[in-house]
N, C-alpha and C positions, 0 to 999 in steps of 0.2 A: 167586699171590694172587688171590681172588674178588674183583673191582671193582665196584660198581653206580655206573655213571657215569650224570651229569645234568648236562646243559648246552647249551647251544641256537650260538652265533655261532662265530666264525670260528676265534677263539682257544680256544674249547673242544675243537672240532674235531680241531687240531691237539694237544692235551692226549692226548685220544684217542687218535690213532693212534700219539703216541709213547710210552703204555701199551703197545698191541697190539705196536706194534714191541719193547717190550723183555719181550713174551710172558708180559705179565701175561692174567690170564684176566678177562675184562669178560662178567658174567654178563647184562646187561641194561644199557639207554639210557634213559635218561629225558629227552624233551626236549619243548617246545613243538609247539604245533599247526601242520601246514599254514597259512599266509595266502598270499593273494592280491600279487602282487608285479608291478608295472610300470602300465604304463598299460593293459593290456590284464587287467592283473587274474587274471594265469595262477597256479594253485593251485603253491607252493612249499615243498621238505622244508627244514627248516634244515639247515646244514649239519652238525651230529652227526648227522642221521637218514641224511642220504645213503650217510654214511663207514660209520655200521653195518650199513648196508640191504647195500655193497657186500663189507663180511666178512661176513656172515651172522649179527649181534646180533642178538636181538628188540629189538626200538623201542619204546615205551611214551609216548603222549601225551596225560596224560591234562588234563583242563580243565583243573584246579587240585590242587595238594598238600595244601593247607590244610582243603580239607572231610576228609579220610580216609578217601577214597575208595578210595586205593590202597595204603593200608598192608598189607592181606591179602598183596596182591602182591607188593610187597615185602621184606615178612617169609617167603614162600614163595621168594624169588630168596638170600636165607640170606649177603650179602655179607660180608665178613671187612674192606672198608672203604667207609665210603659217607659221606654226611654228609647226614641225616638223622634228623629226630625221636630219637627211641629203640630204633633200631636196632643191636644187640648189636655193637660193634665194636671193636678194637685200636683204631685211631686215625681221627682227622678230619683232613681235608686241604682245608679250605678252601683255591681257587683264585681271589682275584680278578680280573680280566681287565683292573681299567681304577684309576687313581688314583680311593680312595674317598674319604668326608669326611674321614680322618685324614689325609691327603695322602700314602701311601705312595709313590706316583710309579714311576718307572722298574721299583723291586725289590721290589714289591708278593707277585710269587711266590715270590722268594726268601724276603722276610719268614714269610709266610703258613706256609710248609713249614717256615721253623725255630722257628715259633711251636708248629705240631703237634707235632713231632718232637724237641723240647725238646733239641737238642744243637748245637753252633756248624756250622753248615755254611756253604763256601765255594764 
């Protein structure tokens, strides 16, 4: 399966590499900019850039999503699942990482994936 993953912290991270480990194909990363981190202010990858940089993704970070800036790009990376504007795809797979305003709490991923995938998963 073509993946175009996007996501920047810890938990995505890990998202990530248990795609790669179950040999899905992740055509591209999309994730947040370099910033400065510590007291010393030393220029930092998030952690999805590192993990792709270290298999050999292309990394993509651009300012913002919202101007359209990057859709050319995108739409040229040709993913079969992304979650994204109106990119031609099978399915969405929103992943939230953290308890949102609905309170999904603990099973937020669970939820999230049986929401997509319209089928009772356990």
């Amino acid at each position: 399966m073509r993946i175009l993953f996007m996501g920047t912290p810890d938990i995505a991270a890990e998202s990530l590499a248990a795609l790669l480990d179950a040999g899905h194909e992740v055509c591209a990363v999309f994730t947040r900019r370099d910033k400065p981190v510590g007291r010393k202010q030393i220029l930092t990858a998030p952690p999805v850039k590192q993990l792709a940089v270290e298999r050999g993704i292309p990394v993509y970070q651009p300012r913002t999503l919202r101007d359209g800036s990057s859709d050319d790009i995108i739409q040229e990376l040709a993913p079969e699942i992304a979650r994204y504007k109106d990119v031609p795809r099978p399915a969405i797979l929103p992943i939230p990482g953290k308890a949102g305003p609905m309170g999904l709490g603990g099973d937020a991923v669970h939820r999230a994936v049986q929401r997509a995938v319209g089928s009772d998963i356990t």
